[in-house]
N, C-alpha and C positions, 0 to 999 in steps of 0.2 A: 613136371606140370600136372600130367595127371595124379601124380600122389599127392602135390597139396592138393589137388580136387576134391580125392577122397577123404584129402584128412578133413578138409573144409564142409564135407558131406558128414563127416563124422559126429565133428564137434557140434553141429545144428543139428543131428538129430540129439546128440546128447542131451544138448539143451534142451530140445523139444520134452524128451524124457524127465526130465527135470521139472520142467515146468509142470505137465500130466500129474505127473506127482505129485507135486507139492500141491495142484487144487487139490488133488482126492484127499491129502490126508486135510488141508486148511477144511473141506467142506466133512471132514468125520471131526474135527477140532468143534467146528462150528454146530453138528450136531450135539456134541457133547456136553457143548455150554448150554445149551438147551435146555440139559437133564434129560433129552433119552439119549443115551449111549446107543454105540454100534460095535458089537463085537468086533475086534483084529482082525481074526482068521477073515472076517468079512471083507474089511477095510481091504488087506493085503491082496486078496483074491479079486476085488474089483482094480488096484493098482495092476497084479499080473494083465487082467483084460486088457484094457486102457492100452497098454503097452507093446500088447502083440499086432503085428504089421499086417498078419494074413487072416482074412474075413474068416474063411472057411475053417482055421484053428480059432478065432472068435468064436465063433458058433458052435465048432467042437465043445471048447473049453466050457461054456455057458450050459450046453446038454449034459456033459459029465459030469458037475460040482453043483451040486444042489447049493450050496452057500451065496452061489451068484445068481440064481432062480429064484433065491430068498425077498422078501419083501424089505429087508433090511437092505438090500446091494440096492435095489429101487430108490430106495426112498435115499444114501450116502450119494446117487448119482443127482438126483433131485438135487439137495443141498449143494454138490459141486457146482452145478448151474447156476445156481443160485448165487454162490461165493464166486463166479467167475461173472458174472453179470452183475454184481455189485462192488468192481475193484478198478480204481481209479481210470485206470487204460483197458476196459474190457474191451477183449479180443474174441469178435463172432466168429473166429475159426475155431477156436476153443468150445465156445458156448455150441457148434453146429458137430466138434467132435464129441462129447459128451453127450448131446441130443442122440444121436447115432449110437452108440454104445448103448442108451437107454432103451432103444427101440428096439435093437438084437436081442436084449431081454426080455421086452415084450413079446417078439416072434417067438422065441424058444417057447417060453411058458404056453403061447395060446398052440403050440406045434406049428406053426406056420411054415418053417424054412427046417430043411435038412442040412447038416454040416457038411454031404460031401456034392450035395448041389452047386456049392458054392464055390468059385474061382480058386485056384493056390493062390497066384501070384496076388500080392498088395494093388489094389484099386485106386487108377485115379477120378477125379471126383465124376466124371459122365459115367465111367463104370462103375462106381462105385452106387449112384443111383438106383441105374439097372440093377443091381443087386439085391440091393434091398426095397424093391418093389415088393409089394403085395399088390395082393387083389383090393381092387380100391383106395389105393394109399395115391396113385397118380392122380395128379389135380382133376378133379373134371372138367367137362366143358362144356357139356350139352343139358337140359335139365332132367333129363330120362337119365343119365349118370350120377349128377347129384342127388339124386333119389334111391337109387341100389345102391349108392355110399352111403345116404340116410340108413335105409334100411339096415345095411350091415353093421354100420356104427351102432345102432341103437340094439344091436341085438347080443353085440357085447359088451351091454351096458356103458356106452361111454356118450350118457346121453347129452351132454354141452354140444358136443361133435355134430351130435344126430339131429339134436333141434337147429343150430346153425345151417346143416347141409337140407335139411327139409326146409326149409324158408328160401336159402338159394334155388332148393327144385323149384318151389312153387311161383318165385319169382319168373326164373327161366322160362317156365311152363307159359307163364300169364304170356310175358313177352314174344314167345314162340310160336303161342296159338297151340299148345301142346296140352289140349282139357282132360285128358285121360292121365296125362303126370301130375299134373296140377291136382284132381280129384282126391292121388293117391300121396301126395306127399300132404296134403291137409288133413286128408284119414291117419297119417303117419304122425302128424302131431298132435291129434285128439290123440291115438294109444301112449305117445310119449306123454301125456299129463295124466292121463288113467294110472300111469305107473308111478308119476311121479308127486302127484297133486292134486289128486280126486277128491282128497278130505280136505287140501284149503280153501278158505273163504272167499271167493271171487273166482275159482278157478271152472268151476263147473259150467260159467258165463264163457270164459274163453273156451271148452271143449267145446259147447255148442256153437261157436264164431266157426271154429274148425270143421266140425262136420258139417254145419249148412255151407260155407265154402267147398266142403270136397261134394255134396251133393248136385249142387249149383256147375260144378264142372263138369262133373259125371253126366251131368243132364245137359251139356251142352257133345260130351261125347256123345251124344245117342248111347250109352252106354248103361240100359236098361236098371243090371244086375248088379253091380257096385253102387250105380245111384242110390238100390232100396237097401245096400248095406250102410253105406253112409247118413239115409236116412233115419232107419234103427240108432244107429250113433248119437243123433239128434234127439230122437224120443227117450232114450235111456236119459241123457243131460236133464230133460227137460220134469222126465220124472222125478229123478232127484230134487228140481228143482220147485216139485209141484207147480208148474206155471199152465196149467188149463186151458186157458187160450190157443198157444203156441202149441201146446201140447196134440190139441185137437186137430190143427191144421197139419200138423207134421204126421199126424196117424191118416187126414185124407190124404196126405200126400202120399203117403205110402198105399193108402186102399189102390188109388190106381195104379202102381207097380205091382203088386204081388198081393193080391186078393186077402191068402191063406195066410201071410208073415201078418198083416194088419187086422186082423181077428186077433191073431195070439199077442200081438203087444196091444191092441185094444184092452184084452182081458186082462194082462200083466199091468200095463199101468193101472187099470183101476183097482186090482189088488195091490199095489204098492202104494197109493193116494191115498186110501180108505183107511177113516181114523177108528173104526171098529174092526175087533178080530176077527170075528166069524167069517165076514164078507173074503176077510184080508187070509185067511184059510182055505176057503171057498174057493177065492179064486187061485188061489197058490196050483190048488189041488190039480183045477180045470187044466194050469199051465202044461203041469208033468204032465196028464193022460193025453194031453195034446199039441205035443212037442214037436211031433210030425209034419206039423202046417209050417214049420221051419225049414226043411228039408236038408238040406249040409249042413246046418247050422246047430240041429235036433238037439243031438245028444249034449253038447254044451251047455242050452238052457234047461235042458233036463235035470242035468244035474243041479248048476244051478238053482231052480226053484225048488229041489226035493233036499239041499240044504237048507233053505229060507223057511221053507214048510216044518221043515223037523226045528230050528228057532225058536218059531209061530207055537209048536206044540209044546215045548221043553222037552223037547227030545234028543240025544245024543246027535252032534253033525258030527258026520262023515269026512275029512280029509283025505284029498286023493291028492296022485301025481299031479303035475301040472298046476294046482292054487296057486293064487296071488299069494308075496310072502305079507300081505295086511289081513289077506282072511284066514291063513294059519295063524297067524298073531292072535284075529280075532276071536276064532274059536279056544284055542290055547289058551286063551287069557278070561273064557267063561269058563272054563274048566281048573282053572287055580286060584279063581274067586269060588268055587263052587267047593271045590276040594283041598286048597291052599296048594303050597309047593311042592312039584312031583319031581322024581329020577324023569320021569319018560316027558314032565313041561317041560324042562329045563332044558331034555338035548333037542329036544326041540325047536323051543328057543334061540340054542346056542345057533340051533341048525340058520331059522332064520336070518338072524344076527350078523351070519358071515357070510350072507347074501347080499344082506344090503349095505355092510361096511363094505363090498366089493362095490358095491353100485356106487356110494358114496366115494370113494376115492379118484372117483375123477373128477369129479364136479367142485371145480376151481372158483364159483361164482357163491355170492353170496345169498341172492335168488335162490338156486337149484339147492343148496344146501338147507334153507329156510322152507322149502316145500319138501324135501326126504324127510325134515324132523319132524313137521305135521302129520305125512303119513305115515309114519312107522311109531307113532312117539307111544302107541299101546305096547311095541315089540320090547321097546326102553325097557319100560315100568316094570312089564311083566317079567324081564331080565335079569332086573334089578331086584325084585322081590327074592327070587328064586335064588338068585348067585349069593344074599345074603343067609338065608336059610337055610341052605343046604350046605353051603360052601366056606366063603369066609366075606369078612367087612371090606377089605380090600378088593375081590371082586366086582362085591357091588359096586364100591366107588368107582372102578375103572370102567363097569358098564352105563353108570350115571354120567361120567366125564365124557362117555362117547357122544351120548344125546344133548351135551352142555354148551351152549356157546359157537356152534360148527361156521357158522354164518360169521359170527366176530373172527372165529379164525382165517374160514376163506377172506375177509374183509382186507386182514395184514396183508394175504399173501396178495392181494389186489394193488398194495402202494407200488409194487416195483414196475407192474402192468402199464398204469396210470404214469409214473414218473418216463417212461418211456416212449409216450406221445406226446405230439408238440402240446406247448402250454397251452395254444389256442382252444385246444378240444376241451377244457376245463369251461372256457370263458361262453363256448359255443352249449354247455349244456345248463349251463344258467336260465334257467326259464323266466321268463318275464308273465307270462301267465301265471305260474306259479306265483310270483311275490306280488302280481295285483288282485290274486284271487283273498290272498294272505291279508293285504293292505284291505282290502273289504270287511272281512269277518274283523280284523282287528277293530278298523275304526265302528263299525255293526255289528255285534256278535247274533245277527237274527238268524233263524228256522234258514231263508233262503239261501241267506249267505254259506251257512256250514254246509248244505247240500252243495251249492255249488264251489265250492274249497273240499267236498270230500269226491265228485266228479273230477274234480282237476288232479287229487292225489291220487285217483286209480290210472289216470291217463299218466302221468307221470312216471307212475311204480312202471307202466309197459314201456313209455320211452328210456326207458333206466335200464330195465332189464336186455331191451334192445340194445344198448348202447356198450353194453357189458359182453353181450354174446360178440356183439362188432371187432370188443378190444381182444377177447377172446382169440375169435379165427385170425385176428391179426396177428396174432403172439403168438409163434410157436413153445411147446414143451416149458418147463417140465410138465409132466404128461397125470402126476397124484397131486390129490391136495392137502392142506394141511394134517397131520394127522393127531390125534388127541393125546398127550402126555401120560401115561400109564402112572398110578400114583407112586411106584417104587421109584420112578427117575423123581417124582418130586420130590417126596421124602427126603432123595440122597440132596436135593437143594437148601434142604433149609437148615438153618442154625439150630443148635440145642434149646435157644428161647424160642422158637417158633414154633406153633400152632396153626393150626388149619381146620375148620371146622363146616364140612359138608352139609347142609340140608337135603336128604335125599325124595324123590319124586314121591316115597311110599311112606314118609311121615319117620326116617329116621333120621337122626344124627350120627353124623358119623365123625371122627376126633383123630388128626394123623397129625402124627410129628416123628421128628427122625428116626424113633425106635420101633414103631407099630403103629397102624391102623386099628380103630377097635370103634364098635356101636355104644356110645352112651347116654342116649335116652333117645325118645320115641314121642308122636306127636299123632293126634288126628287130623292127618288130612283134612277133609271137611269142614272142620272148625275154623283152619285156620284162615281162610277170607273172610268170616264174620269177624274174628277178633281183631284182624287186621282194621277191615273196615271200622271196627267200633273203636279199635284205640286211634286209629286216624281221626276222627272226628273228634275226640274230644282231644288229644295233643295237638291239631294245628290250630282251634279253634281258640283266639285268647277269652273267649265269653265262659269258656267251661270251668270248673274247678280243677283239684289235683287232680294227676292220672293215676294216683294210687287207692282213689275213692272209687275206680271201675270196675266191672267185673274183667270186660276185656284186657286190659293193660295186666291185669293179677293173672289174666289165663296165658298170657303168653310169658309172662315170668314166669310162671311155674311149670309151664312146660317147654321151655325154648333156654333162656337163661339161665335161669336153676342148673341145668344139669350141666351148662358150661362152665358156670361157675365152678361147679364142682370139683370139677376135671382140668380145665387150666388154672393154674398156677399165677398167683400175683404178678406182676412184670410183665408178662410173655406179651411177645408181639403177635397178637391174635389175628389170622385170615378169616373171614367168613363167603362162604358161597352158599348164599340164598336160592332158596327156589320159590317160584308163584308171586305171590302178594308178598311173600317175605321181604321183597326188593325194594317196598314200599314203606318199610318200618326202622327207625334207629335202633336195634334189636342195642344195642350197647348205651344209649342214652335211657334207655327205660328205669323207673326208681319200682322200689325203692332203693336198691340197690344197685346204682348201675353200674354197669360192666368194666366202661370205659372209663371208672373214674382209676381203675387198678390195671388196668390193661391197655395197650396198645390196639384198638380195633380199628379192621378196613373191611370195605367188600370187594370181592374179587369175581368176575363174572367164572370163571373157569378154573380150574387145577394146568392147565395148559397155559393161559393167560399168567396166572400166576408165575410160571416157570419163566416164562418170556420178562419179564418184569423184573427177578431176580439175576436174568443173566445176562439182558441187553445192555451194551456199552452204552456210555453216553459222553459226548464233552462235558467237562470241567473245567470252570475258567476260573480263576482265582479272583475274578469281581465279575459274581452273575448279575444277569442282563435281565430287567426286569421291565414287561409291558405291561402297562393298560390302558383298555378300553372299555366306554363305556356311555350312556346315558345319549345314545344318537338323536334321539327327538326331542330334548327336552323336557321330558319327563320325571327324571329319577333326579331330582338335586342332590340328594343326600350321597348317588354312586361319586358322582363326578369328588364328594369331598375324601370318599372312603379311598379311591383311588390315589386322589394325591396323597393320602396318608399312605398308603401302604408301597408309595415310589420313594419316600423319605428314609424307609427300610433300607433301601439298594443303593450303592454306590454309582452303580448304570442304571439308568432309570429312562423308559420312554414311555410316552402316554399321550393320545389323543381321547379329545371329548366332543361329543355334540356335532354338529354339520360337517365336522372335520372329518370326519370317519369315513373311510371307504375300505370298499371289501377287500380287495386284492393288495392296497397297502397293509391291511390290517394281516389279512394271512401271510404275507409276507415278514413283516415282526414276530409273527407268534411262531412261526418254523423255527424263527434264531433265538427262542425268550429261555431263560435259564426258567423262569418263574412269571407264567403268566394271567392275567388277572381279568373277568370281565362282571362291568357290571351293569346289565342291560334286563331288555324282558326276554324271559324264555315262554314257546308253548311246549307244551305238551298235548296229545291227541290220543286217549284212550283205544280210539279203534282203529288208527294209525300210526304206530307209536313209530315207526321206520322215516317218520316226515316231523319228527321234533325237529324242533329252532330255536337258533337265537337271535334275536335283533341286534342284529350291531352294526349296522348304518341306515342313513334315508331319514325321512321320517315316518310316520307312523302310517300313513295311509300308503306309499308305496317304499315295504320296508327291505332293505339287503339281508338277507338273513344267511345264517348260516346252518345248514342242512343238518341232520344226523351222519345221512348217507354220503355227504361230501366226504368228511373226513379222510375216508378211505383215499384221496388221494392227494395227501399231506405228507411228510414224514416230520413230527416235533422231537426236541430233545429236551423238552422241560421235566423239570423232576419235579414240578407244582405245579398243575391249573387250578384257579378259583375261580370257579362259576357264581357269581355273586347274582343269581338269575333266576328267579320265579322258575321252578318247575323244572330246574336245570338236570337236578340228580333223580327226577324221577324216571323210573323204568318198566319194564314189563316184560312178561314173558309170554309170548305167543308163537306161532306155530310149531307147536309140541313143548319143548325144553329150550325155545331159541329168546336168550335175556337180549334188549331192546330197551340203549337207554345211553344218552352223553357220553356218562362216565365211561362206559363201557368205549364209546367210537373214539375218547380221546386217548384211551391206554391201550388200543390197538393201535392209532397212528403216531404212537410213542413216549405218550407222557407218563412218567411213573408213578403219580397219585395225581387223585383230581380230588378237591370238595368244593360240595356241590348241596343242596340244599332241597329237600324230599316234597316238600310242599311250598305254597307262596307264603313268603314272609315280607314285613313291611318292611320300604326301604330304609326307614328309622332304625329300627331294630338290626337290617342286616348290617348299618356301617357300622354301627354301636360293636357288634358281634367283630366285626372285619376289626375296628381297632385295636380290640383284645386280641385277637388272634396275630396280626402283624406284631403289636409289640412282643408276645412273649415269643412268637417264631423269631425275634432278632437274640434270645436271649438264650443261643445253645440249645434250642428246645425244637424237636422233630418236629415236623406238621401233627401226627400226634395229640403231645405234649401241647403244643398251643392252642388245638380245639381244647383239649380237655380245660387246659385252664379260662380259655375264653368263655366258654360255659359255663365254668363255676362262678367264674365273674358274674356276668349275665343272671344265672340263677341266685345270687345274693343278691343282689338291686331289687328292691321290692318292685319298681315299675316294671322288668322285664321277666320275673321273679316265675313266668306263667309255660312251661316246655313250648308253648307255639312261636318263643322269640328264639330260640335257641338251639333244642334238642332234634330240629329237622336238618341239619348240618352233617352230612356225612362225610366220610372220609370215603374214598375208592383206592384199589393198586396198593402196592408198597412203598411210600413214598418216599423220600430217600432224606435224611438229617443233613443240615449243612452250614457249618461254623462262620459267622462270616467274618473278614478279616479286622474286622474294627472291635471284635471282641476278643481275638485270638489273642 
């Protein structure tokens, strides 16, 4: 009896072995397809771990073999999670062993835990807790605990962690009657946006919510000395902000605290306000000899000001220990504009670089990744400059890939988050203030209406980001975020007719295909939103003449085109990754020679994105399933006819039009659409571009739209969207290097090409376009191959004859060719 036991003990653990196995290597497979590979030696060294029963040989093994310390073993356990949380019967004892292994290599690395602290014998699961306790890793419970777990978290840069647990202190705090915690976890999330988002745009509004909140508590602790630090906190905000008013009351608020600190930020702000030198010297000057009225705080603004000062004068600044890595970037990057690319920028640089790819790798949100690329996007460039100059093209593209797109990628890694809580939480973050703020400006586009549609889109961005942080601390691990594709893994992805063609931040092209990376022509910066601008207006506009009578339209042929031409080869299925205004122009539609009439052109938000695009599965049905939607209010006659034309293509064919339409039927077909179609109104929002829509149900005054930002919690398998939709494909690049735009959210939550249409075009014109384009896509002919002929259609018709009917038609992703059986 007892030998079957054992043997019956046996065989379950074998199995168990078995199965460990086979995720780690399905999640090194799963890397692989990717295009970044993961070393063996790797691979197998994480299987040995996995495998062994006694913690304390864990933790041996992990301290002696640098290979599993490696960011490679991290990031193969990452993906095992990943592949074990996306398989038909996931098993959270799997997902909870894996998590655990993950974190034994986080203690090694940070030295947290020693190998012979730890138990011989195999732990069951209450010991096995106790053991891998840290300091701060047990839940807290009190808000003075969720505060020195803020604290700690943030100081290992794992600021998602840090901001989550600072909001629970300050909650706790509120609830507690605990003003002294509360003060200090509110000061704890103004220095987490100092770090993280001091240079974007609305963020400097939330540092000061935070410091007058931690003042405002401080002052209810009787807690004299942290109130007037809290207060500083406020005035520094407000300087930035030059808000005068506020400013003034926040400097008497501080005169009553501390006499001597409210002199010297009196003096400081009006030297930082003051739109003349002299003054702005002057007082720099006062600050340094009188740094003293600070007292512990002295030497900090000393310094400080006596770099601003040496600025003010063009004098050499100083670099010491301890700088933020924005103000070595910053100075770094006056000194390689001054002197071009040095040995001593670059290691520099690099130095920074691998400071903040560390910060970045935990920030799983697509928020917090959207504010590192604002503040560091000087470190990018100046990166980029240098790794091209000194070093090689490939370099640089891999340092331009890192700042490309980080927020579309965190976005992916968001669908498995989101598909993980009940569907109700989708239905629950549908704002109804949003779609009747939306229904207003639509049916009034006035002055009041946009202010209040752009007050409702900053209250939203914070209920979003909120709701994100929630899904967050709900989810455990994995613990990195996406990581950006190195150009050598993509390279190894693509076919011998493929091309890839980089815009880099500092005005190069860069040209990779499976043999080499190399720079083939070069651009002024500068120039190139004027010419943007200027060929936009006259190619969307049908009042203009040809676009080859411009100067614009001639300036970016000959510096954008031209040298692609060149360089790729007739045929080739051509990538383009845009940067800036580039996103906003048919760089392949342009005459007089266009690009795409000999090539195959798309845009690709990313080299990472790309990779994903070439290696993601997808069903295949042998009669794809084709939706549309379109024309919810009555507006667009012309969608409703282009639609049923383009359902006639399909063998499976569904479509609703007009009053029929409802949101959650509607995203429920487009999850299951092989090829799917809409055609409604799109907005776009220049200073918003994160709150693009599409109309596609309701009527017009209170419309269902669907988000940018939603998408992220979709998964599609369509190998075709067409956004038949005013403004659908346009995009933008904001905070740093972060592209912001449809095409982009629909080839993150799966689709493998999108077109999409760069400006508004008339619904006349776009069914005219869609006709063409459906019938030659039935004829063997790639998405591709059908714009291009639909165009040349279009552009023969003397009526359409003008690039504004036509040539705003972009293609997105790598769309995929598909034969369909009535032609086979």
């Amino acid at each position: 009896m007892e030998d079957a036991a054992r043997d019956s003990e046996k065989e379950q653990l074998a199995k168990a072995v078995r199965a460990v196995t086979q995720c780690v290597q399905s999640g090194w497979l799963l890397q692989s397809r990717m295009g970044e590979s993961i070393e063996e030696p790797v691979r197998d060294a994480v299987i040995e771990l996995v495998m062994e029963r006694s913690p304390r040989a864990s933790f041996r093994m992990i301290a002696e073999r640098e290979e599993l310390r490696s960011r490679e073993a991290e990031r193969l356990l990452d993906r095992t999670i990943e592949f074990v949380r996306t398989t038909p019967q996931a098993n959270e004892l799997y997902e909870r062993f894996f998590i655990t292994h993950l974190e034994m290599i986080r203690i090694v690395r940070a030295g947290e835990a020693e190998a012979d602290d730890m138990p011989v014998k195999p732990l069951n699961a209450a010991a096995r807790e106790t053991a891998f306790a840290r300091p701060g890793t047990d839940r807290p419970q009190t808000a003075e605990e969720w505060n020195d777990r803020a604290y700690t978290l943030r100081d290992r840069g794992q600021v998602e962690e840090a901001r989550a647990a600072f909001i629970e202190a300050a909650r706790l705090a509120r609830a507690e009657g605990e003003a002294a915690v509360e003060g200090s976890a509110e000061i704890g999330l103004f220095t987490l946006l100092m770090r993280t988002a001091h240079t974007v745009e609305g963020r400097r509004q939330r540092m000061l919510v935070h410091a007058r909140r931690s003042a405002d508590a401080y002052r209810r602790a009787a807690d004299p000395i942290n109130e007037a630090n809290a207060v500083v906190a406020m005035i520094t905000a407000l300087t930035d902000l030059a808000d005068q008013p506020n400013l003034e009351s926040a400097l008497n608020r501080l005169q009553r605290l501390d006499e001597g600190q409210a002199q010297w930020w009196r003096a400081y702000a009006a030297a930082m306000t003051t739109h003349e030198l002299e003054p702005h010297i002057s007082g720099l000057r006062w600050c340094v000899e009188s740094s003293t009225l600070l007292g512990d705080h002295a030497n900090f603004y000393r310094k400080m000001c006596k770099k601003k000062l040496a600025y003010a004068e063009g004098r050499r600044i100083p670099l010491e220990e301890g700088d933020s890595e924005t103000f070595q970037a910053a100075v770094t990057a006056l000194g390689v504009m001054a002197d071009g690319p040095t040995e001593e920028a670059a290691r520099r640089l690099d130095e920074i670089l691998r400071n903040v790819e560390e910060l970045r790798k935990y920030g799983r949100s697509p928020t917090l990744q959207r504010e590192l690329s604002a503040a560091h996007k000087i470190t990018y460039w100046m990166a980029e400059w240098c790794a091209e100059t000194l070093r090689s093209a490939e370099e640089a593209v891999d340092v331009h890939e890192l700042a490309a797109s980080r927020a579309l990628l965190a976005q992916t890694a968001m669908h498995q988050l989101w598909r993980r809580w009940h569907p109700q939480v989708l239905e629950d973050l549908r704002s109804n203030v949003l779609r009747d703020a939306l229904g207003k400006y639509v049916v009034a586009p006035t002055e009041p209406n946009n202010r209040l549609l752009t007050r409702v889109f900053d209250d939203q961005r914070q209920a979003l980001e909120h709701q994100e942080q929630r899904l967050l601390s709900a989810t455990p691990g994995p613990t990195m975020a996406t990581s950006p594709m190195p150009t050598r893994s993509v390279r190894a992805l693509l076919a011998e007719n493929d091309r890839v063609v980089v815009c880099g931040s500092n005005g190069s092209i860069f040209l990779i295909s499976r043999s080499d990376c190399r720079t083939i022509g070069r651009f002024v910066t500068k120039q190139v939103d004027e010419a943007v601008e200027g060929a936009l207006a006259q190619l969307s506009s049908p009042l203009r003449g040809s676009q080859g009578a411009h100067e614009e339209p001639t300036w970016l042929m000959c510096h954008l085109v031209r040298p692609i031409m060149d360089h790729v080869p007739e045929g080739c299925r051509l990538f383009v990754v845009p940067h800036g205004a580039l996103w906003r122009i048919p760089l392949g539609a342009l005459a007089p020679a266009m690009l795409s009439a000999t090539r195959e052109v798309s845009y690709v938000p990313s080299l990472t994105m790309l990779a994903r695009l070439l290696t993601r599965p997808r069903l295949e049905r042998v009669l794809e399933r084709f939706v549309g939607f379109g024309d919810p209010d009555s507006s667009l006659p012309h969608a409703r006819a282009e639609i049923d034309h383009a359902a006639r293509t399909f063998a499976d064919s569904f479509t609703v039009t007009g009053d029929r339409l409802e949101y959650h039927m509607m995203m429920a077909n487009l999850c299951d659409a092989d090829v799917a179609h809409f055609g409604c109104h799109g907005f776009f929002f220049p200073d918003h571009p994160d709150f693009s829509a599409l109309h596609v149900a309701g009527p017009a005054d209170r419309p269902e739209a669907l988000w940018y930002g939603e998408l992220a919690r979709y998964e599609l398998n369509a190998r075709l969207v067409v956004l038949a939709a005013c403004h659908a494909g346009t995009g933008a690049v904001r905070f740093g290097s972060e592209y912001i735009g449809f095409p982009g959210a629909f080839l993150a939550a799966g689709a493998q090409g999108v077109l999409a249409p760069l400006w508004a075009v008339s619904d006349t014109s776009t069914e005219a376009l869609m006709r063409h384009f459906y019938l030659a896509l039935q004829k063997f002919a790639s998405p591709a191959d059908a714009l291009r002929q639909a165009q040349q259609a279009m552009a023969a018709d003397p009526s359409t004859a003008h690039p504004y009917h036509w040539a705003g038609f972009q293609l997105f992703g790598a769309p995929a060719t598909y034969k369909f059986p009535s032609a086979l």
